[in-house]
Backbone as JSON Lines, residues from 0, in Angstrom:
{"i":0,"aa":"X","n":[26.35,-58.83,40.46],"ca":[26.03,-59.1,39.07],"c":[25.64,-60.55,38.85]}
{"i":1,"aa":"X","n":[26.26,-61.2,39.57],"ca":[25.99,-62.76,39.49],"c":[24.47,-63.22,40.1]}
{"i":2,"aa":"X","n":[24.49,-62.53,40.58],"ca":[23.25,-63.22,41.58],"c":[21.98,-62.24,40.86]}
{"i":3,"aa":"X","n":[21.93,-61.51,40.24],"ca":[21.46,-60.77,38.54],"c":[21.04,-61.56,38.06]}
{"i":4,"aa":"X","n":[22.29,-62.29,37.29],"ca":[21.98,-62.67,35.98],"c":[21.57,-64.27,36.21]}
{"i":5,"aa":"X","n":[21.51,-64.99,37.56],"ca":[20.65,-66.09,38.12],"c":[19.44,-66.18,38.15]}
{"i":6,"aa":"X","n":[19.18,-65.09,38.15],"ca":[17.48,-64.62,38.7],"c":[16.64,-63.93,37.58]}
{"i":7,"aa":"X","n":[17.98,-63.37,36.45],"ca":[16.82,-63.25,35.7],"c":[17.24,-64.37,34.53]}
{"i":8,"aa":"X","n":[18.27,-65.53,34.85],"ca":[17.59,-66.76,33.58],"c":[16.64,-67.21,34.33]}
{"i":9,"aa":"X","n":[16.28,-67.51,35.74],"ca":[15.24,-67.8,36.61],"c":[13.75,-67.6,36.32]}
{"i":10,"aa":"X","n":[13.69,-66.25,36.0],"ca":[12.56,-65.52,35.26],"c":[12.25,-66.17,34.15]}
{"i":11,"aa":"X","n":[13.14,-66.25,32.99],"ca":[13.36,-66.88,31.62],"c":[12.56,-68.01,31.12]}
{"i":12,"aa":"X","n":[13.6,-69.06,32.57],"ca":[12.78,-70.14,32.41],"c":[11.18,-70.52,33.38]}
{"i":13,"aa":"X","n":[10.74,-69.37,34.06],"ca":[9.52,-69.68,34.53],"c":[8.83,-69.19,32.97]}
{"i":14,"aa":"X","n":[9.21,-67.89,32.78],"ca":[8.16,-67.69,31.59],"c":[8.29,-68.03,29.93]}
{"i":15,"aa":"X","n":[9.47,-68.8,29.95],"ca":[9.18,-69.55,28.88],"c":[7.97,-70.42,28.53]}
{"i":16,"aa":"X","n":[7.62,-71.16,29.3],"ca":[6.11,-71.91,29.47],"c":[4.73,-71.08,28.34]}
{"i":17,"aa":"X","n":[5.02,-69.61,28.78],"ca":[4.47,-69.6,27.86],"c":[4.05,-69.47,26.25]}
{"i":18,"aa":"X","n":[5.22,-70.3,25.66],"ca":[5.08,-70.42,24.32],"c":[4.67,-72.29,23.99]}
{"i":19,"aa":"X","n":[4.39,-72.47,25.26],"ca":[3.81,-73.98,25.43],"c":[2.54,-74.12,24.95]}
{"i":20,"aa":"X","n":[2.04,-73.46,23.38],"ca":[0.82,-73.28,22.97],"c":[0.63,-74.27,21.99]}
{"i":21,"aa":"X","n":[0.12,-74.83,20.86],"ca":[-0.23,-75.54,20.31],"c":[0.41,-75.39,19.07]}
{"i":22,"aa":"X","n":[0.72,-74.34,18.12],"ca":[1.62,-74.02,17.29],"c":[2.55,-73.37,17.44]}
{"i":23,"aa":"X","n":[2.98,-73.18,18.56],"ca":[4.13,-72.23,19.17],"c":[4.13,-71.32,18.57]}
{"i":24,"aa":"X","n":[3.0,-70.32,18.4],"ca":[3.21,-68.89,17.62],"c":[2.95,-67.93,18.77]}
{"i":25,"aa":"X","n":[1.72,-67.33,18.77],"ca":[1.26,-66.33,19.76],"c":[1.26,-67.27,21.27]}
{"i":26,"aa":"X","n":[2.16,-66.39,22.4],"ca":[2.48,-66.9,23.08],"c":[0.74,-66.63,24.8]}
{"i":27,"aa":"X","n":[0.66,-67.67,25.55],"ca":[-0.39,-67.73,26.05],"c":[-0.06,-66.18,26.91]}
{"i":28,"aa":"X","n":[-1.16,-65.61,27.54],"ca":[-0.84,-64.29,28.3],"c":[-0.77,-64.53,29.7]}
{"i":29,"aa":"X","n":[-1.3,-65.76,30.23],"ca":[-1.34,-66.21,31.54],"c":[-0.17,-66.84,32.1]}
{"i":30,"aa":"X","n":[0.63,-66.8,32.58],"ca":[1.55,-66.89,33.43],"c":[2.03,-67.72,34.63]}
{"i":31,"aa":"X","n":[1.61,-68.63,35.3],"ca":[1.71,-69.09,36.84],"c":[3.28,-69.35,36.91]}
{"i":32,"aa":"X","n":[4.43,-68.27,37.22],"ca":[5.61,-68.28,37.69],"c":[5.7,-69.26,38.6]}
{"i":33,"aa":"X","n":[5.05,-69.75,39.85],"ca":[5.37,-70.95,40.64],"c":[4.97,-72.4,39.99]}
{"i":34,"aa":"X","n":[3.52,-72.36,39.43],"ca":[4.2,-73.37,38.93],"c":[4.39,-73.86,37.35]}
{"i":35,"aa":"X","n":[4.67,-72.92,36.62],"ca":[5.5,-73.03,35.58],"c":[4.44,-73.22,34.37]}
{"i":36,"aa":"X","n":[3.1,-73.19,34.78],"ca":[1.86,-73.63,33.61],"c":[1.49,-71.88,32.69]}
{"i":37,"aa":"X","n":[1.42,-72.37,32.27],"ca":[0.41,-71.56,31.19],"c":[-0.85,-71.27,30.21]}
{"i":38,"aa":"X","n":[-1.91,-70.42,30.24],"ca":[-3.09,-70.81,29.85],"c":[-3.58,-69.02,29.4]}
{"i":39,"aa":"X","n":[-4.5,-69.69,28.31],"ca":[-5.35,-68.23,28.23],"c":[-5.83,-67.73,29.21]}
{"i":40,"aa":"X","n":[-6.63,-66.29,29.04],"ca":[-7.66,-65.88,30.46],"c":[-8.52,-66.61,29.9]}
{"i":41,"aa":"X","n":[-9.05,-66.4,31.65],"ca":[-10.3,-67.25,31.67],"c":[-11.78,-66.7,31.12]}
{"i":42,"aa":"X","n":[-11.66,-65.26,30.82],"ca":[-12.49,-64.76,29.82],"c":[-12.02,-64.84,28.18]}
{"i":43,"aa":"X","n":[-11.18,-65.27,27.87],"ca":[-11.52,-65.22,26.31],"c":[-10.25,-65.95,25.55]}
{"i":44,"aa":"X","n":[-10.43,-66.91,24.9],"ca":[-9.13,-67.78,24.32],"c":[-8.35,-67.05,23.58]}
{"i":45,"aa":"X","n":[-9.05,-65.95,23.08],"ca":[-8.34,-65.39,22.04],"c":[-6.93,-64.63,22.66]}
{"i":46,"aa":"X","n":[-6.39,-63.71,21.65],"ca":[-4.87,-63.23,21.75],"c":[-5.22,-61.57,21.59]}
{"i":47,"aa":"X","n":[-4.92,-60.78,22.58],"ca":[-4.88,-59.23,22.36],"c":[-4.03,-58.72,21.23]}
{"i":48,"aa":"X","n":[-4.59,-57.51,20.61],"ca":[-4.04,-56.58,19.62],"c":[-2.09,-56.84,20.11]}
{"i":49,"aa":"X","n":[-2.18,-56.32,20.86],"ca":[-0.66,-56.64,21.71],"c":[0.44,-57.7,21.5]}
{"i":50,"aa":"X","n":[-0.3,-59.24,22.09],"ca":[-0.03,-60.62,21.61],"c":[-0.03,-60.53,20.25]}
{"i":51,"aa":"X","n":[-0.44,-60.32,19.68],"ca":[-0.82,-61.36,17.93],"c":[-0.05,-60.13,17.7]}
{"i":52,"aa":"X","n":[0.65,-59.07,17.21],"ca":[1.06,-58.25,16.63],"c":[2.58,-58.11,17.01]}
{"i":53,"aa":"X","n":[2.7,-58.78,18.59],"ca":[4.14,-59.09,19.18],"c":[5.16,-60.18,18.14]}
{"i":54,"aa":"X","n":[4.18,-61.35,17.93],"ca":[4.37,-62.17,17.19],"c":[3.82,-62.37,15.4]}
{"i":55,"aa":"X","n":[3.28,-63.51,15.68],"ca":[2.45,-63.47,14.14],"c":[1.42,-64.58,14.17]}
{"i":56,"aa":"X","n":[0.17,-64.71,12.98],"ca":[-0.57,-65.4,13.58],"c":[-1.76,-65.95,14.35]}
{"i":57,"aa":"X","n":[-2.88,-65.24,14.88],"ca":[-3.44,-64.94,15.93],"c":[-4.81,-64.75,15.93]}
{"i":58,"aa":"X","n":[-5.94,-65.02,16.39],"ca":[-7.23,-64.08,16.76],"c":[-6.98,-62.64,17.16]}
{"i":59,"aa":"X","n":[-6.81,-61.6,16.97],"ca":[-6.77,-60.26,17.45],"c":[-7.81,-59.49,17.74]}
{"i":60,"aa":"X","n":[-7.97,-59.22,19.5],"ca":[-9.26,-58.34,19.67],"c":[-9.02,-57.16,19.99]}
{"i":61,"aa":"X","n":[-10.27,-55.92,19.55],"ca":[-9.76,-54.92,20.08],"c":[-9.9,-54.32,21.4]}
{"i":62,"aa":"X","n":[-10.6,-55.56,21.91],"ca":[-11.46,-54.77,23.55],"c":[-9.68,-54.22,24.66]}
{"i":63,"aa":"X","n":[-10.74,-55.27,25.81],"ca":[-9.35,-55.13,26.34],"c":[-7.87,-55.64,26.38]}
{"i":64,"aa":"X","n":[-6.98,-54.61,26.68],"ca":[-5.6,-55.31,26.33],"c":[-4.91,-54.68,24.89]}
{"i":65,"aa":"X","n":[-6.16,-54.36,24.23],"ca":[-5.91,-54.0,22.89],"c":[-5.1,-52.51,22.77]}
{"i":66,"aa":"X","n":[-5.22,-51.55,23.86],"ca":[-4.29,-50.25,23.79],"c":[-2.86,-50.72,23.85]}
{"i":67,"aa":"X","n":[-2.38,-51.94,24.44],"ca":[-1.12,-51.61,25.04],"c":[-0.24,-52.14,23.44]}
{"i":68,"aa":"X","n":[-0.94,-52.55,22.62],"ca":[-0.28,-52.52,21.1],"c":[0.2,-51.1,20.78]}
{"i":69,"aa":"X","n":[-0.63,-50.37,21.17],"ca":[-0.56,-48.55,20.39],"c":[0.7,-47.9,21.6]}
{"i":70,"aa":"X","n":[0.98,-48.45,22.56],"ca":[1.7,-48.22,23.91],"c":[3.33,-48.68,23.4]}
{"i":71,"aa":"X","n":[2.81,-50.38,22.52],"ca":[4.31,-50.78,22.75],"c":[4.85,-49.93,21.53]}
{"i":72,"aa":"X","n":[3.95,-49.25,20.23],"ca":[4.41,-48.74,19.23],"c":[5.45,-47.55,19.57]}
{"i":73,"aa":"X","n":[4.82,-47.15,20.69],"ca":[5.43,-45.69,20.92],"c":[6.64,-45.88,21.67]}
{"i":74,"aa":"X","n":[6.81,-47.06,22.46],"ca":[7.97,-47.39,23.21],"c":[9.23,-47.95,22.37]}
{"i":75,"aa":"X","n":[8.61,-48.48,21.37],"ca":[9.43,-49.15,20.48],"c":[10.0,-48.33,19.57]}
{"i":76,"aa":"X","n":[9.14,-47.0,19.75],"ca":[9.72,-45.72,18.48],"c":[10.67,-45.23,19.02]}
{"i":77,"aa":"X","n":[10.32,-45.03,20.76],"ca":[11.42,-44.37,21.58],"c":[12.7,-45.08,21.45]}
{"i":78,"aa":"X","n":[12.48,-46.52,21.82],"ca":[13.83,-47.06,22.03],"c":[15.05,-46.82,20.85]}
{"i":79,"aa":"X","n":[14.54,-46.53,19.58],"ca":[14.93,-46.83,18.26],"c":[15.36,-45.61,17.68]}
């Protein structure tokens, strides 16, 4: 259990980084776990249906990325 709950504040604090955005609202989608940076994709600055609706705030597109909003609805109905 210990060696659990090490690894996932471990996680925590790699992906905290990404709320290292400019108004700390919608958090960046890019990730680099080693070394701790964070950045939009490199196709499009904006924030997916997903992002901006996780939070508040946002450019919202519907291309790609944009289903897994309608994905987390249904997961979030389940959990609840």
């Amino acid at each position: 259990e210990a060696t659990l709950l090490i690894r996932a504040a471990d996680l925590g604090d790699r992906l905290i980084h990404c709320f290292d955005t400019p108004q700390h609202l919608v958090p960046f989608s890019d990730v680099n776990l080693q070394t701790r940076s964070a950045k939009t994709p490199n196709w499009s600055p904006d924030s997916s249906l997903s992002e901006a609706t996780t939070f508040s705030k946002g450019t919202i597109t519907l291309g790609a990325r944009g289903d897994s909003y309608y994905e987390y609805l249904l997961k979030q109905y389940l959990q609840t």
